[in-house]
C-alpha positions in Angstrom: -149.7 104.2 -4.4 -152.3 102.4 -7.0 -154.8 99.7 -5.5 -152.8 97.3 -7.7 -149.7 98.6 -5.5 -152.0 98.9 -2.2 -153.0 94.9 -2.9 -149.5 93.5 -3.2 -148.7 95.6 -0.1 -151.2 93.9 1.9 -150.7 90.8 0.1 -147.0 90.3 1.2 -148.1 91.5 4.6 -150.3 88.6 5.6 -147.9 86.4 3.5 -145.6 87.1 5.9 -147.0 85.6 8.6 -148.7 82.7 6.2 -147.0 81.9 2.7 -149.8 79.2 2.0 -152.6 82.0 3.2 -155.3 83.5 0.2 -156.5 86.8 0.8 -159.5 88.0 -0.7 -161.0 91.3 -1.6 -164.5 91.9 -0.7 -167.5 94.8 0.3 -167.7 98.1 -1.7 -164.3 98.4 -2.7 -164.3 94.5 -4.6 -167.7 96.2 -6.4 -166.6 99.0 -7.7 -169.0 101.3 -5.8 -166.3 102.3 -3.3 -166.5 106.0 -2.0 -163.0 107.5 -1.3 -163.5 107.5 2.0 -164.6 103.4 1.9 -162.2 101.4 4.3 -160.8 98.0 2.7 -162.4 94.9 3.6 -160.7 92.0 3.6 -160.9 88.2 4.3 -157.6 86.1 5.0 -157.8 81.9 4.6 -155.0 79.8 6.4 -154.7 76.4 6.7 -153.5 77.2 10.4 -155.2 77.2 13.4 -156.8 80.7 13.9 -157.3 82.1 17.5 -157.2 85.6 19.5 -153.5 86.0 19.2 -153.5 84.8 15.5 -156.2 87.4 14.8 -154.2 90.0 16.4 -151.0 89.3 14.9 -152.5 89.6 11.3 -154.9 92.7 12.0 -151.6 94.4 13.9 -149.3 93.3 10.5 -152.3 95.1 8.4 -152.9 97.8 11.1 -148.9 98.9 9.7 -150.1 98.7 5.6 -152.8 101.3 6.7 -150.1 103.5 9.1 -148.2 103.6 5.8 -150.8 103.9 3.1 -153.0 106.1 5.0 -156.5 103.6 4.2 -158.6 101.6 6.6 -158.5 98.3 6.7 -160.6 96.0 7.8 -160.3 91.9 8.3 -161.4 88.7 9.1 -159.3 85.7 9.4 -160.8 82.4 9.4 -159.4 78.6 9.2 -160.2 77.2 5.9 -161.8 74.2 7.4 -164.0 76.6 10.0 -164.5 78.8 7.0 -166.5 76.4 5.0 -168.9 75.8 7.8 -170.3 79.5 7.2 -171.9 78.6 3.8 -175.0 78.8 4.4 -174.7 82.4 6.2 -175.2 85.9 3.6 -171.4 86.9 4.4 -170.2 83.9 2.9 -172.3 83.9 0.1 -171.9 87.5 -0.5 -167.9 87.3 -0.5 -168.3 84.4 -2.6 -170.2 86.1 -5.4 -168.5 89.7 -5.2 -164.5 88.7 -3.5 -161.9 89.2 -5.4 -158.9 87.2 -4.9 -155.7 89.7 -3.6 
């Protein structure tokens, strides 16, 4: 499977659970610098409400695209609204200037 491939597969995953949802590439593997061994990092935007169960229902959707594909994935899943709060912290910023949009 490409990363192109490996993308759209986790693309349509959290799509599945939100249509309306972005999902955005960030950390070593959005900067080119990954090592084979880097896991994916991975940020996921909904209009929806986010809590504990919402968070494990998209984390156990990706937990499958890894199963499958055989990488590491790792997520965060934030409200748009509560996401835009966190501007002023480095982790926004940083996903911000290197993300790239799934």
């Amino acid at each position: 499977m490409t990363d192109a491939e490996f993308l759209q597969a986790v693309k349509r995953s959290v799509q599945e659970i939100d249509p309306q949802a972005e999902v955005w590439l960030f950390g070593s593997r959005a900067r080119g610098d990954a090592r084979p061994d880097s896991d994916w990092d991975f940020l996921m935007l909904t209009d929806k409400p986010v809590n504990r169960a919402f968070k494990r229902q998209v984390r156990d959707q990706l937990f499958y695209v890894g199963l499958d594909t055989g990488e590491v994935i790792s997520s965060l899943v934030y409200n748009r609204d509560n996401w835009q709060a966190l501007a002023v912290t480095h982790l926004y910023q940083n996903i911000q200037r290197e993300g790239k949009w799934a």
